[in-house]
TISE-184974 format. One record per residue: residue in one letter; x, y, z of N, C-alpha, C, O in turn. Coordinates in Angstrom, 1 decimal. Example, Ala and Ser with C-alpha at 12.3 -4.5 7.8 and 13.67 -1.06 7.14 Angstrom:
2
+------+--------+--------+--------+--------+--------+--------+--------+--------+--------+--------+--------+--------+
: code :    nxx :    nyy :    nzz :   caxx :   cayy :   cazz :    cxx :    cyy :    czz :    oxx :    oyy :    ozz :
+------+--------+--------+--------+--------+--------+--------+--------+--------+--------+--------+--------+--------+
:    A :   13.2 :   -5.7 :    7.8 :   12.3 :   -4.5 :    7.8 :   13.2 :   -3.3 :    7.8 :   14.2 :   -3.3 :    8.5 :
:    S :   12.8 :   -2.2 :    7.1 :   13.7 :   -1.1 :    7.1 :   12.9 :    0.0 :    7.9 :   13.4 :    1.1 :    8.0 :
+------+--------+--------+--------+--------+--------+--------+--------+--------+--------+--------+--------+--------+
***
This chain:
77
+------+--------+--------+--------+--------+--------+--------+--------+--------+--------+--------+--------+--------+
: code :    nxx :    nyy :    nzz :   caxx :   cayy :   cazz :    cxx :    cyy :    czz :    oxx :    oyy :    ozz :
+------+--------+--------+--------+--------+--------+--------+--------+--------+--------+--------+--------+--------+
:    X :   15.5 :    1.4 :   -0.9 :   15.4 :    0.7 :    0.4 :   14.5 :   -0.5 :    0.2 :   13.3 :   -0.4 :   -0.2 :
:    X :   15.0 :   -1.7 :    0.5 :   14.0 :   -2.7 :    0.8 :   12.7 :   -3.0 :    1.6 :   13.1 :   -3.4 :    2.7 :
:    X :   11.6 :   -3.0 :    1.7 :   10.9 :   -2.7 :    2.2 :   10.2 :   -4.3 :    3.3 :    9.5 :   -4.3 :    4.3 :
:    X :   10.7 :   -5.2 :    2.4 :   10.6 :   -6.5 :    2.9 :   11.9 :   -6.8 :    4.0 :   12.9 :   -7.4 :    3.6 :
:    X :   11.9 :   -6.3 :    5.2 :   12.8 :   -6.7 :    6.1 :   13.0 :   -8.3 :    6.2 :   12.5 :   -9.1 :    5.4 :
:    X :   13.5 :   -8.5 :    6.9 :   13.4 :  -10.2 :    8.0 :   12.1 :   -9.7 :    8.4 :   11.1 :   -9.7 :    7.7 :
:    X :   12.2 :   -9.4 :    9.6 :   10.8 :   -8.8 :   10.4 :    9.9 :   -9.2 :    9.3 :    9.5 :  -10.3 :    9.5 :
:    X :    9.6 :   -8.9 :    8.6 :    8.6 :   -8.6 :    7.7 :    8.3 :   -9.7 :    6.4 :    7.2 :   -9.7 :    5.8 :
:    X :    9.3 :  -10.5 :    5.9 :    8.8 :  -11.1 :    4.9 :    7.9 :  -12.3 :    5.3 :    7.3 :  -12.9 :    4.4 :
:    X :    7.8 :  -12.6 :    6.4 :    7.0 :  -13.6 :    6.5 :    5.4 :  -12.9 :    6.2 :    4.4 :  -13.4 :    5.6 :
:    X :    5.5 :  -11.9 :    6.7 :    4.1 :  -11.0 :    6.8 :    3.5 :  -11.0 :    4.8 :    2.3 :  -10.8 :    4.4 :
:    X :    4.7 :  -11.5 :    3.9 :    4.0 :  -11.4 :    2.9 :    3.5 :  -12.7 :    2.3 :    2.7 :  -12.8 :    1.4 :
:    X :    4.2 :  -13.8 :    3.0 :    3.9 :  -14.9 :    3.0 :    2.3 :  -15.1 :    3.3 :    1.6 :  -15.5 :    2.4 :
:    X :    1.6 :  -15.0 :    4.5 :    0.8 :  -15.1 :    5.1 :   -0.2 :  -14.5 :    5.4 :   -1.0 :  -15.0 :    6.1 :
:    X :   -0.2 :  -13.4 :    5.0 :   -1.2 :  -11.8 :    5.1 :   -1.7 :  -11.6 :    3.8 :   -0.9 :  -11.2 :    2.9 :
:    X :   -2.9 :  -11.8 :    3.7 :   -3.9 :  -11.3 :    2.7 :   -3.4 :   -9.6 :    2.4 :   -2.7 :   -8.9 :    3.1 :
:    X :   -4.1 :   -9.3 :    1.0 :   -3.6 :   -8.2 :    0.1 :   -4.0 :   -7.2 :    1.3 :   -3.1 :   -6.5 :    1.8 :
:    X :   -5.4 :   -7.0 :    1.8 :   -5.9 :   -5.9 :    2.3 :   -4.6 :   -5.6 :    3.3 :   -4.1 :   -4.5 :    3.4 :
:    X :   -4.2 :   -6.8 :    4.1 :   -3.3 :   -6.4 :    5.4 :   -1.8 :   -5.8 :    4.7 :   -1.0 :   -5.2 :    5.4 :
:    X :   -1.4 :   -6.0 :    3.4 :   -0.3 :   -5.5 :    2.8 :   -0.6 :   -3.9 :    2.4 :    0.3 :   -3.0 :    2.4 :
:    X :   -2.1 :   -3.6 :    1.9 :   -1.7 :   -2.3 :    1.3 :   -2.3 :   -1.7 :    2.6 :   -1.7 :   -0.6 :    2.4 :
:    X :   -2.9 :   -1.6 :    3.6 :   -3.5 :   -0.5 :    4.6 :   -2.5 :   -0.7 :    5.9 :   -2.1 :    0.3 :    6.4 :
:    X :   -1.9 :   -1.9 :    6.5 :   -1.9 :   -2.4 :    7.6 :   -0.1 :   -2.8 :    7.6 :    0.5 :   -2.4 :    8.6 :
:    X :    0.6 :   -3.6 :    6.7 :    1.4 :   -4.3 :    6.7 :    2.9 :   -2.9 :    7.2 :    3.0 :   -1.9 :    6.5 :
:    X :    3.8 :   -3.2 :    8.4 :    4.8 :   -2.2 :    8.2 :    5.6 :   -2.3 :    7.5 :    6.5 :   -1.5 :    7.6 :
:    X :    5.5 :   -3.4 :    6.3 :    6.4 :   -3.7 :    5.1 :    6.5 :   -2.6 :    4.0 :    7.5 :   -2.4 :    3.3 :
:    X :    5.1 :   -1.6 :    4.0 :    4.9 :   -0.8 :    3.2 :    4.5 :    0.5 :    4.0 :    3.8 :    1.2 :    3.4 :
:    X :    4.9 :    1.1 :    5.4 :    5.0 :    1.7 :    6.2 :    5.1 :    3.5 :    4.9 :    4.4 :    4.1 :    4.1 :
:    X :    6.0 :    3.4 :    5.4 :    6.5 :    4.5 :    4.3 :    6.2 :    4.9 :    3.2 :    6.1 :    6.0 :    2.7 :
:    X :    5.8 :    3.8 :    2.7 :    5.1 :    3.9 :    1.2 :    3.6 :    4.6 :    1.2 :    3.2 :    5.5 :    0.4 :
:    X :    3.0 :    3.9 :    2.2 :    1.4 :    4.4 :    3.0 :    1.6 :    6.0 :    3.2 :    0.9 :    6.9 :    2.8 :
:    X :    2.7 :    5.9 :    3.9 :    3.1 :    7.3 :    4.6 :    3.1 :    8.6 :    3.5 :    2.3 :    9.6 :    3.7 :
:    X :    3.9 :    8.5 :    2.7 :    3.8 :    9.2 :    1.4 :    2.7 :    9.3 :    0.5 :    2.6 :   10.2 :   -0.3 :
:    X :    1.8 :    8.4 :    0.6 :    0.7 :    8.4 :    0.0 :   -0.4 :    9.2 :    0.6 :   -1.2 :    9.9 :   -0.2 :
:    X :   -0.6 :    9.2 :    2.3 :   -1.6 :    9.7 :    3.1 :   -1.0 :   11.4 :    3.3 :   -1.7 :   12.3 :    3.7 :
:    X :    0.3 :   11.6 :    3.1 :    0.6 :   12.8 :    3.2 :    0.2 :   13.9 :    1.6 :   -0.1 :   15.1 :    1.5 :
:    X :    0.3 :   13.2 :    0.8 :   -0.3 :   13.4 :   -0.7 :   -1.5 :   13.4 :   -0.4 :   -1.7 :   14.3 :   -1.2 :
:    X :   -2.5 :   13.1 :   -0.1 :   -3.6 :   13.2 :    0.3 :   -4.3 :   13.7 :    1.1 :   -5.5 :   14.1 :    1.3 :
:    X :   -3.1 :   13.7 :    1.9 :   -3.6 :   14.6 :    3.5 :   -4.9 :   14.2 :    4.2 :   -5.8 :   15.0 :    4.6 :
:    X :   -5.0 :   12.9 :    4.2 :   -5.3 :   11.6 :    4.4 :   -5.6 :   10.4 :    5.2 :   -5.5 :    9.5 :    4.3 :
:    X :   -5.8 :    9.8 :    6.4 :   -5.4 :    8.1 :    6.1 :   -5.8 :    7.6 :    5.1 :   -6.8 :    8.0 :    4.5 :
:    X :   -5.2 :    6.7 :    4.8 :   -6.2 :    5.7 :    3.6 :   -5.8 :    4.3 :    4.2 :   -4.8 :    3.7 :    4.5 :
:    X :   -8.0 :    3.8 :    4.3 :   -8.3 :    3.1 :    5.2 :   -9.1 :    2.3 :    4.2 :   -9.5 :    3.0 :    3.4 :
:    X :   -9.4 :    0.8 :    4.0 :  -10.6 :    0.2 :    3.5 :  -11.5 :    1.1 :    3.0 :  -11.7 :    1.4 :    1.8 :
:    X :  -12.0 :    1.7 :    4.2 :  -13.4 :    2.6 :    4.4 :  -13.1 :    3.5 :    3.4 :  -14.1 :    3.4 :    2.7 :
:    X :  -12.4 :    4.3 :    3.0 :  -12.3 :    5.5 :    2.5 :  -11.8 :    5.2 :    1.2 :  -12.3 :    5.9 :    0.3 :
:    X :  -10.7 :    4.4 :    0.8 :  -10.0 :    4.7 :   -0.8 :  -10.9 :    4.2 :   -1.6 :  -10.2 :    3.4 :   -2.2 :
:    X :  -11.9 :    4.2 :   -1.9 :  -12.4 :    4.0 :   -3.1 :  -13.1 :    5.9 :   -3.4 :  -12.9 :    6.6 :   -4.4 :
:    X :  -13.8 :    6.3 :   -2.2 :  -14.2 :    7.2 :   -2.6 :  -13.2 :    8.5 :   -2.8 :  -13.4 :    9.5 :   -3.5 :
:    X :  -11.9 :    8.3 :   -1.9 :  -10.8 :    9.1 :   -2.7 :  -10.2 :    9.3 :   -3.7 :   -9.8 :   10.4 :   -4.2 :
:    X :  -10.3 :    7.7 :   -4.1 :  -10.2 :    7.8 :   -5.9 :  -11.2 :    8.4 :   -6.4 :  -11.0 :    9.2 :   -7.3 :
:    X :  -12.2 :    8.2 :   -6.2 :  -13.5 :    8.9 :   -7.1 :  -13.5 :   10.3 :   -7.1 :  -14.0 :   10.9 :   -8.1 :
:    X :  -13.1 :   10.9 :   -6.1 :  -12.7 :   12.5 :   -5.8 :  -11.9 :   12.8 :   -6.7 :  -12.2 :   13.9 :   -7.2 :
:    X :  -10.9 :   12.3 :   -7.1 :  -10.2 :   13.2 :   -7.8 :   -9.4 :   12.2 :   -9.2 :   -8.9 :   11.1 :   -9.0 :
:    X :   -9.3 :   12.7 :  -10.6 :   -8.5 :   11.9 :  -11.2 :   -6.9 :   11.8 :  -10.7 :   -6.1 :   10.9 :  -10.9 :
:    X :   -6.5 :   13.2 :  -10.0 :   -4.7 :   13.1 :   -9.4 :   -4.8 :   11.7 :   -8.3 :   -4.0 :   10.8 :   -8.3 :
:    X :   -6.2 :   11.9 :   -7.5 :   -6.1 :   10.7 :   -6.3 :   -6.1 :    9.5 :   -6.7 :   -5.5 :    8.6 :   -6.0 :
:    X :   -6.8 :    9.3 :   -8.2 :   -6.9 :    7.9 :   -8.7 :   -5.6 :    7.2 :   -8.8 :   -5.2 :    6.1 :   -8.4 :
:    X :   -5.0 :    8.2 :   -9.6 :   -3.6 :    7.6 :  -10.4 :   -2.4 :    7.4 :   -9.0 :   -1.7 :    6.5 :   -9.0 :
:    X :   -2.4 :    8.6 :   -8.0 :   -1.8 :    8.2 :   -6.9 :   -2.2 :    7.0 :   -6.4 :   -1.3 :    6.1 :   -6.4 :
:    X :   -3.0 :    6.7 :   -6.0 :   -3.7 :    5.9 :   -5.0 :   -3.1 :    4.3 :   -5.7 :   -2.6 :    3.3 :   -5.2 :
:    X :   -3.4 :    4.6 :   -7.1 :   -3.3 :    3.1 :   -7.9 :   -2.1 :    3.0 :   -8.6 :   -1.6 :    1.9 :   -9.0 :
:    X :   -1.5 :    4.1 :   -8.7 :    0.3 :    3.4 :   -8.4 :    0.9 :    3.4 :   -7.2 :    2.1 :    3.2 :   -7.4 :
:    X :    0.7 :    3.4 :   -6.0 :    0.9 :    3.1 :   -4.6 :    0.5 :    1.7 :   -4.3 :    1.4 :    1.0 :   -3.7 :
:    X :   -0.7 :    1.2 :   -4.7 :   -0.8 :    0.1 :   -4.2 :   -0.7 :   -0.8 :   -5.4 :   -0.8 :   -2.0 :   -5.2 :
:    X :   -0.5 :   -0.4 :   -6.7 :    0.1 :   -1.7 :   -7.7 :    1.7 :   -1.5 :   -7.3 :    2.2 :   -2.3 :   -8.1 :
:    X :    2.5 :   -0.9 :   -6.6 :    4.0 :   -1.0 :   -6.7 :    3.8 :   -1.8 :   -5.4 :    4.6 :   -2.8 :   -5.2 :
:    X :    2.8 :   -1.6 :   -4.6 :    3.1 :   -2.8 :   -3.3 :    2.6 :   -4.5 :   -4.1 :    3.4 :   -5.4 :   -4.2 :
:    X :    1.8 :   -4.5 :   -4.3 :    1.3 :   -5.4 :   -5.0 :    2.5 :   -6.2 :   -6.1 :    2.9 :   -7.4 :   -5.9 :
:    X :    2.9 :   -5.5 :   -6.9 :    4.0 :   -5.9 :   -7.5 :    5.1 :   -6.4 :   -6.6 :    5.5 :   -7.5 :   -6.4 :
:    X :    5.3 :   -5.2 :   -6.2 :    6.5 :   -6.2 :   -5.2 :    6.3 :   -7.1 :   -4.2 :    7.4 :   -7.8 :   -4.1 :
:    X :    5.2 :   -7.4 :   -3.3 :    4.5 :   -8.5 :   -2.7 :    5.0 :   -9.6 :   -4.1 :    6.1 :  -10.3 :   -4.1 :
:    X :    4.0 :   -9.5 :   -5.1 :    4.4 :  -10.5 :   -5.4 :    5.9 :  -11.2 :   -6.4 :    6.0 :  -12.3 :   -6.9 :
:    X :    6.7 :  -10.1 :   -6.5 :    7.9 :  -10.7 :   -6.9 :    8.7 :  -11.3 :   -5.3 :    9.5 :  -12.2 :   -5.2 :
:    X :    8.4 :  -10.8 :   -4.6 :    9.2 :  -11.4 :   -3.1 :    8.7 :  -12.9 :   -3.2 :    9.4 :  -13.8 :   -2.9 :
:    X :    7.5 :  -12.9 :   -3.5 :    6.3 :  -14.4 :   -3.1 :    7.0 :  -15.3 :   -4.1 :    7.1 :  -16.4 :   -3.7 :
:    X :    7.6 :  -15.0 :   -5.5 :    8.1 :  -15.9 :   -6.5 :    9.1 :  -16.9 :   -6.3 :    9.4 :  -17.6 :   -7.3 :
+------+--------+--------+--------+--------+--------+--------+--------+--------+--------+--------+--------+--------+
***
């Protein structure tokens, strides 16, 4: 599934990273599966020391938000 709607690609145009990995509904689902894996929100406030909790949280946490990242920026190209 695409995750960059209409609705939504402008949002990658114009929205700084933080508003893409916590905030953006571009990555709705993606967040979703992640905070459910964690049993979780993940907020600013909190993912750094989630990763520090656990090495499983780390490697979740940081392929979640490099696949948003990536794809952010192959859409932006």
């Amino acid at each position: 599934m695409d995750p960059l709607t209409s609705a939504n690609r402008a949002c990658t145009e114009r929205i700084n990273v933080e508003h893409s990995v916590f905030k953006c509904d571009a990555w709705y689902v993606i967040r979703r599966e992640l905070e459910a894996y964690t049993g979780k929100e993940i907020t600013p406030e909190n993912v750094v020391g989630l990763m520090l909790s656990s090495k499983e949280y780390w490697d979740k946490i940081e392929t979640t938000v490099l696949k948003i990242l990536k794809t952010r920026k192959e859409f932006k190209q």
